[in-house]
N, C-alpha and C positions, 0 to 999 in steps of 0.2 A: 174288203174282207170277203172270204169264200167259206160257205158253211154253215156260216155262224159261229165261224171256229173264234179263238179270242188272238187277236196279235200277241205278236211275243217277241224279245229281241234276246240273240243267242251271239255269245259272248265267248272267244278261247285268246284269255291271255297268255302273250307269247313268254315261257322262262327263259329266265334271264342269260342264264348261260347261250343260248339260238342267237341273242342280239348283237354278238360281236362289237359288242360295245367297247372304244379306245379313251373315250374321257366325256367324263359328265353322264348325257345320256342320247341316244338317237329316236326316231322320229319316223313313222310309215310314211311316204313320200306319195308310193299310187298302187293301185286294185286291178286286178284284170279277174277275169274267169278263165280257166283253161278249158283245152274241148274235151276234158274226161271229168269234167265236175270239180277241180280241186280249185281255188281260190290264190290264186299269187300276190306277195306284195315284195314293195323293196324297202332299204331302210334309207333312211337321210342322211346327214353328216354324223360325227364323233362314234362311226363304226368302220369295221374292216372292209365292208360292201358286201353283201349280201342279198339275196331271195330268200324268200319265207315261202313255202307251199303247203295247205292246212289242206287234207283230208278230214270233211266234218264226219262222214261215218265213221271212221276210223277214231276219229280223237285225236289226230297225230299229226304233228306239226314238223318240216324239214327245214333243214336251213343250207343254205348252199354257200360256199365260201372259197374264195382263191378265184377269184376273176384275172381273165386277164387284164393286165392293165391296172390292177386295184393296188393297194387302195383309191376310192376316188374321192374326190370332194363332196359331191353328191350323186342320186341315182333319182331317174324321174321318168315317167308317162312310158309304162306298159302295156304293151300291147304283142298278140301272137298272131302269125303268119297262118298260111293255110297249110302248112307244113308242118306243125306243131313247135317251131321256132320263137323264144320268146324274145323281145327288143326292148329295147331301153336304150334312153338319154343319161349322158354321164357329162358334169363337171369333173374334170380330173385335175385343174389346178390352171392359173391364168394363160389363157390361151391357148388351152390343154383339151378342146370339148371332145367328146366321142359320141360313135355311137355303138350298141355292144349288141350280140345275139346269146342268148344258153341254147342249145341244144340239149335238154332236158335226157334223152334216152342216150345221147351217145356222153352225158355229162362232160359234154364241150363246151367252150367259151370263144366267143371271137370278137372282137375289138376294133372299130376303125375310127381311127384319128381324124379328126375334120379339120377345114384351115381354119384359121381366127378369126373368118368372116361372121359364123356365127358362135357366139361366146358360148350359149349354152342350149343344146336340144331338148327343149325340156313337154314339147309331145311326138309322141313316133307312130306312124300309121303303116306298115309292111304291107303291099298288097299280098294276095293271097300264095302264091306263089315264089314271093321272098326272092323275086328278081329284080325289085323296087321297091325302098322304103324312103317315107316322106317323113320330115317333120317342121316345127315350127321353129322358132328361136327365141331367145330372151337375152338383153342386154342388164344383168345385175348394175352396171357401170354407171349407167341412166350417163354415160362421158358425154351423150350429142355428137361422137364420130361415126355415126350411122351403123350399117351395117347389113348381114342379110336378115331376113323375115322366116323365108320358109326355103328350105330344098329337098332334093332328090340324091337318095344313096342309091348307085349299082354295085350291089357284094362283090358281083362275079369281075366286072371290069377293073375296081375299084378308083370308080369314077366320081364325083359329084357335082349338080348344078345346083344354084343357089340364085333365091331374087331378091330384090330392094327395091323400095322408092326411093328417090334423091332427096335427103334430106333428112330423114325419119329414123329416131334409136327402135329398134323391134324391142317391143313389150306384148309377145303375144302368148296364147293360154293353151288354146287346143290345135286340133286338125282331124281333120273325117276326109275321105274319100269314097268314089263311087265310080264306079261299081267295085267292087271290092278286089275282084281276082286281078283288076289294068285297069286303072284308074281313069276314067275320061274326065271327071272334075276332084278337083281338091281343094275343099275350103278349111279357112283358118278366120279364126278370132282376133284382134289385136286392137289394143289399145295402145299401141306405138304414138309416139310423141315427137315432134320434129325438138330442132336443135331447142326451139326458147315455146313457150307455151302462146297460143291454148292448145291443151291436146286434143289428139286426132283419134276418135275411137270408128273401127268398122268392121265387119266382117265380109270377106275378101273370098269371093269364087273363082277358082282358075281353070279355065277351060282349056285343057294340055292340047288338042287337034289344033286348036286355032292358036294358043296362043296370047287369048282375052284376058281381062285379070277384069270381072264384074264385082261392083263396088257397092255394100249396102250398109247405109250411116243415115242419121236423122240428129236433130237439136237435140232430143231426147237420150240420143245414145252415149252413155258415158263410160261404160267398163264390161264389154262384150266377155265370157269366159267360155262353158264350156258348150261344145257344136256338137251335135249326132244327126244321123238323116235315119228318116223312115225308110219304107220300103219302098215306097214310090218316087225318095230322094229328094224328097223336101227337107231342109235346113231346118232343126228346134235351134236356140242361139238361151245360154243363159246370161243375162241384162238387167245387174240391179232386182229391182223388186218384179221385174219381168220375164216369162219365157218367151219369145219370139221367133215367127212360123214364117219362114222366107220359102215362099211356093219354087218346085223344079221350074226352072227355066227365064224367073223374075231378073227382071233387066234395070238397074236404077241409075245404071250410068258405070262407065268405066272408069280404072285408073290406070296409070304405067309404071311397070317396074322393070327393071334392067338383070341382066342375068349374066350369071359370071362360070365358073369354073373349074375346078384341080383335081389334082390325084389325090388320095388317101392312103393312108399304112396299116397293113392288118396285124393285129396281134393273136396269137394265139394261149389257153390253156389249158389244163384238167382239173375241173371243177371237184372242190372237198363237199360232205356232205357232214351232215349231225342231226339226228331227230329224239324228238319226247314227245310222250303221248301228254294230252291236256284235259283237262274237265273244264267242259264248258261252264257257263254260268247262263244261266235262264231267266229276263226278267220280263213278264208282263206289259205290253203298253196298252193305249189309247191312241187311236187314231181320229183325227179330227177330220171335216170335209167341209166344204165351202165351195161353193158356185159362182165363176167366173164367164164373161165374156167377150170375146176377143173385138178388140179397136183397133181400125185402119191406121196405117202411119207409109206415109211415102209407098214403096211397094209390098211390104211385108204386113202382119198382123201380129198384136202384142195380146197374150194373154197375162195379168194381175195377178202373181202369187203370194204380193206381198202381206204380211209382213216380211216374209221369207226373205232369202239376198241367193239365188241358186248360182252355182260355181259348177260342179261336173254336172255331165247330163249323160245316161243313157237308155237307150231308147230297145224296147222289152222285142227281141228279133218274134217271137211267137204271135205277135199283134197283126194280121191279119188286113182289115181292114182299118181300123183306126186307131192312129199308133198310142201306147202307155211311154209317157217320158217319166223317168224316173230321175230326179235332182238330189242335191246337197246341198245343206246350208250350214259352213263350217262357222257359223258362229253363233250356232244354236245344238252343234251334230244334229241335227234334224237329218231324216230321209223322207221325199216327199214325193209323189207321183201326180201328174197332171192328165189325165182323160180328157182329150178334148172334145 
């Protein structure tokens, strides 16, 4: 807290009519900030596919509709370019995965079909110049026919490369990169599982110049999710009842993954819009604080948030010299920040 002011949590439920809703009900999938202040989400299954952009001065909520490509199965792991280009992961129906951009000002849409290596892109990392975007994979299927983990989209070629280990269904959560505008490492999360168990949880740095894939896993590591780096590109990891600080440049042993390659198909369209203003809702919290300290484990260091279970992590770019991780504990809605 700053002030002595009192927390407060601020609330704009999205009306009904924005949700493009087709049966039952849909679901926020992922968050991003854009770079003029406004807030984007996407929605989940049983809608048309959609972005939400909430303007909190304004009170007013947009909703954008007619993708190309859409309807899709689902929409997942937003993130924007240094371009002001937004990205997202799409299921679009089996074997169908994408990955899609809005161009917010020129209300464009564009769509690229990926192969069926990876089922579903479900985090996207664009470096800053949106002449390269990364993301991870996820096999709903849990079939045991493998598949890829993590690749690289070219818009412009429309190229993509993709990796794998032999062996292993990709179960993985996030993806960060660094340096942001050309990537020299790109880490991911994964708790990927080979064909029969016990699984295999790690979080995986890939060194692009060389070519490395460095490997960081312990007895203790069970369900690695979400990864951010500081400024000085150290890896937070959230782990169960743990945040975990994988220092720039830590080496705990390599693995190998194989890398493959195709072409892609662009779609294009002209995004619809629809907006209503909203009234927030304003409720008072409490915030709690507790004092943790961090324990060795192989080459990384675990800080104790539990009881918590943290799932995304983002990390406060204002933080200076020592970074504010900010978490999620989706089985509490908790928002929780760790100062370390």
């Amino acid at each position: 807290m700053m002030g002595g002011a009192t927390p407060r949590v601020v609330e704009w439920p999205t009306p009904w009519p924005l949700l493009g809703v087709t049966s039952y009900y849909t679901w926020i999938n992922g968050l991003v900030l854009g770079p003029n202040g406004t807030a984007w989400v996407c929605l989940g299954q049983n809608s048309d596919s959609r972005l939400l952009e909430l303007q909190p001065g304004a009170q007013l909520i947009t909703s954008f509709f007619g993708f190309a490509g859409a309807p899709y199965d689902d929409m997942h792991g937003l993130a924007f370019d240094g371009q002001g280009g937004l990205w997202y992961g799409v299921a679009s129906g089996p074997n169908r995965p994408a990955i899609g951009m809005f161009d917010r000002a020129g209300v464009q849409s564009y769509l690229w079909e990926l192969p069926g290596a990876c089922s579903y892109p479900i985090a996207i990392r664009p470096e800053a110049s949106g002449r390269a975007v990364w993301f991870s994979c996820y096999d709903w299927s849990a079939s045991g026919t493998g598949g890829a983990f993590f690749g690289r989209l070219d818009p412009a070629a429309g190229t993509v490369d993709y990796w794998a280990p032999a062996g292993l269904v990709p179960a993985n959560f996030a993806i960060a990169v660094e340096p942001a505008s050309n990537a020299a490492n790109v880490w991911f999360s994964s708790y990927g599982y080979p064909a029969f168990p016990p699984p295999t949880s790690r979080v995986v740095r890939f060194d692009v110049a060389s070519g490395t894939f460095y490997e960081y896993t312990a007895p203790t590591f069970l369900r690695p999710l979400g990864v951010d780096l500081d400024r000085r590109a150290n890896a937070w990891v959230a782990e169960g009842e743990h945040l975990r600080f994988i220092r720039r440049g830590a080496n705990c042993g390599t693995a190998q993954f194989r890398q493959g390659s195709d072409t892609v198909t662009l779609k294009t369209s002209t995004v619809r819009a629809k907006e209503e203003r909203v009234k927030p809702i304003e409720t008072p919290v409490t915030a709690s604080t507790s004092t943790v300290t961090p324990t060795p484990e192989n080459c990384f260091e675990n800080f104790l948030v539990g009881p918590a279970t943290p799932a995304h992590l983002a990390i406060d770019p204002r933080s200076k010299i020592r970074p504010r991780i900010y978490f999620t504990d989706p089985a509490t809605n908790t928002i929780g920040r760790l100062d370390p």
